[in-house]
C-alpha positions in Angstrom: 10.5 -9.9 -3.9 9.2 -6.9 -5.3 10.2 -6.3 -9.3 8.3 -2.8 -9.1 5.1 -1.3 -8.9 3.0 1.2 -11.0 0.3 3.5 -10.5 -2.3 5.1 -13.2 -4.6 7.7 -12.1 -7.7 9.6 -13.6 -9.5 11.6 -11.6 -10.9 9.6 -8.6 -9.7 6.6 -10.1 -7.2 4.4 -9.9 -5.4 1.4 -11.1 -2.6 -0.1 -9.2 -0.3 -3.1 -10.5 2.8 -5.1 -8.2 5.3 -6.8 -10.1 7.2 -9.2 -7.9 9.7 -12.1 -8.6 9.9 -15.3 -6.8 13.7 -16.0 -5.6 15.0 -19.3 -4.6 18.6 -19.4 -3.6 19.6 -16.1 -5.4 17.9 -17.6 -8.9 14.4 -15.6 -10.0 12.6 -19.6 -10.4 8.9 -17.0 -11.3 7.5 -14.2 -11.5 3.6 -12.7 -10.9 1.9 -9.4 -10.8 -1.1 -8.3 -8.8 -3.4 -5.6 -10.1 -6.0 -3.9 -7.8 -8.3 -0.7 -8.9 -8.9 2.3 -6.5 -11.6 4.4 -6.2 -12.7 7.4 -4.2 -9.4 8.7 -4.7 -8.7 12.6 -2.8 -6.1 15.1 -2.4 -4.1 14.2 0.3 -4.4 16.3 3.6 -1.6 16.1 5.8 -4.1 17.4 8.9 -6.6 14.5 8.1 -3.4 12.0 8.0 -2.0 13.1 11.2 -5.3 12.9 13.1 -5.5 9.2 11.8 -2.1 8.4 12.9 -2.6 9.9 16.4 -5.8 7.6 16.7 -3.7 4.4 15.8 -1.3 5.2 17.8 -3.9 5.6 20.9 -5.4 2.7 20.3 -2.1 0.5 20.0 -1.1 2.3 23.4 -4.1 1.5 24.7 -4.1 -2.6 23.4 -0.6 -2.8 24.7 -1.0 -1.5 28.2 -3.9 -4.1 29.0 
């Protein structure tokens, strides 16, 4: 299960680590992180967002009426 997560930015950069627990039966029996680095990074624009989630959802409609 997931512990938490963090984020670090700089500029167009990124560095993004998961901290997550392994559970057995209630007991934390481990624990483990993964760390991955972003790049490219932008401002977000909601327009941009919205035209991509139009497109997925087109395509999924399309993929499920076949």
């Amino acid at each position: 299960e997931l512990d938490h997560n963090e984020l670090e930015m700089s500029g167009k950069r990124g560095a993004v680590r998961m901290v997550f627990n392994f559970v057995e039966n209630g007991e934390i029996v481990g624990r483990g992180r993964k760390s991955m680095l972003l790049s490219g990074l932008r401002e977000y624009d909601q327009s941009a967002m919205d035209e991509m989630v139009a497109r997925y959802y087109a395509a999924k409609d399309a993929y499920l009426s076949t």
